[in-house]
N, C-alpha and C positions, 0 to 999 in steps of 0.2 A: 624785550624790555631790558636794559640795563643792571646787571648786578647789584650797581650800586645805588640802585632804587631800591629794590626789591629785595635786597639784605641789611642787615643788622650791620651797625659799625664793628661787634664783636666779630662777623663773620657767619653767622649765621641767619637761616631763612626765615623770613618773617611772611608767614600765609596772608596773613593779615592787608597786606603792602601790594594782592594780590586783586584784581577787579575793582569795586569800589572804591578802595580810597584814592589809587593811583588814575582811575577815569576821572572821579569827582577832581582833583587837581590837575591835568589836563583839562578838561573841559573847564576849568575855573579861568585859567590863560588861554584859551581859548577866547574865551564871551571877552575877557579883558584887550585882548589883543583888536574883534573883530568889533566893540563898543567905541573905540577909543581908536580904531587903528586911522596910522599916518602914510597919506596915499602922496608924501612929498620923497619917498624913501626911494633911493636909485634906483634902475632899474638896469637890464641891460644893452638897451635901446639908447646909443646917445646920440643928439641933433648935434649935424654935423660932425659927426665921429669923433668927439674932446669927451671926454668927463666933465660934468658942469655938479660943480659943489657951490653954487652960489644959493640954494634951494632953504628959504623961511621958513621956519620952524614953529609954530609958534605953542606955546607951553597954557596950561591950565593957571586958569585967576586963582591961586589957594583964599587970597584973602573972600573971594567970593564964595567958595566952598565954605569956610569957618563960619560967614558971616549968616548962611543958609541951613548949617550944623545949629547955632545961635537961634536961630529965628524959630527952629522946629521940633528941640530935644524937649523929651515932656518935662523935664525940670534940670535944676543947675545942680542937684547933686544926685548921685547913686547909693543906694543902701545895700552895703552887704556885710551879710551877718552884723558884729560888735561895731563897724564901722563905717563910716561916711564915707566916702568918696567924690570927690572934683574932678573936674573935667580940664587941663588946663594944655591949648594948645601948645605945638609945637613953636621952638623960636626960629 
């Protein structure tokens, strides 16, 4: 594991930074990578011996996410402690 995971910006060891949390975040990129993964990503097999970069992409609907966030959050606002809270998407 890399030092600069597993230590402190001051320099110092962090036990903590040791098994669980640094698995629990691998395995988080992990499930994200293998949920979500993009099977258009080069490889190094090219037909007919060129690099071929003409390979579609295609990207997640957000506004269908929001609109599915909308349709199923148990209410339009949050309580915490003295104050309310809104939820208000990204622009």
């Amino acid at each position: 594991m890399p030092k600069r995971i597993t230590w402190k910006q001051d320099g110092k060891e962090d036990k903590y930074m040791y098994g669980t949390a640094i698995d629990h975040c691998f395995d988080y990129i992990r499930q994200s990578l293998m949920c979500a993964g993009d099977t258009s990503i080069a490889g190094e097999d090219f037909p007919g011996g060129s690099y071929q970069f003409e390979v579609v992409h295609v990207c997640r609907n957000w506004d269908q996410i929001y609109d599915w966030l909308d349709a199923n959050r148990a209410s339009d606002k949050w309580q915490f402690g003295e104050e309310e809270l809104s939820w208000v998407p990204p622009d």
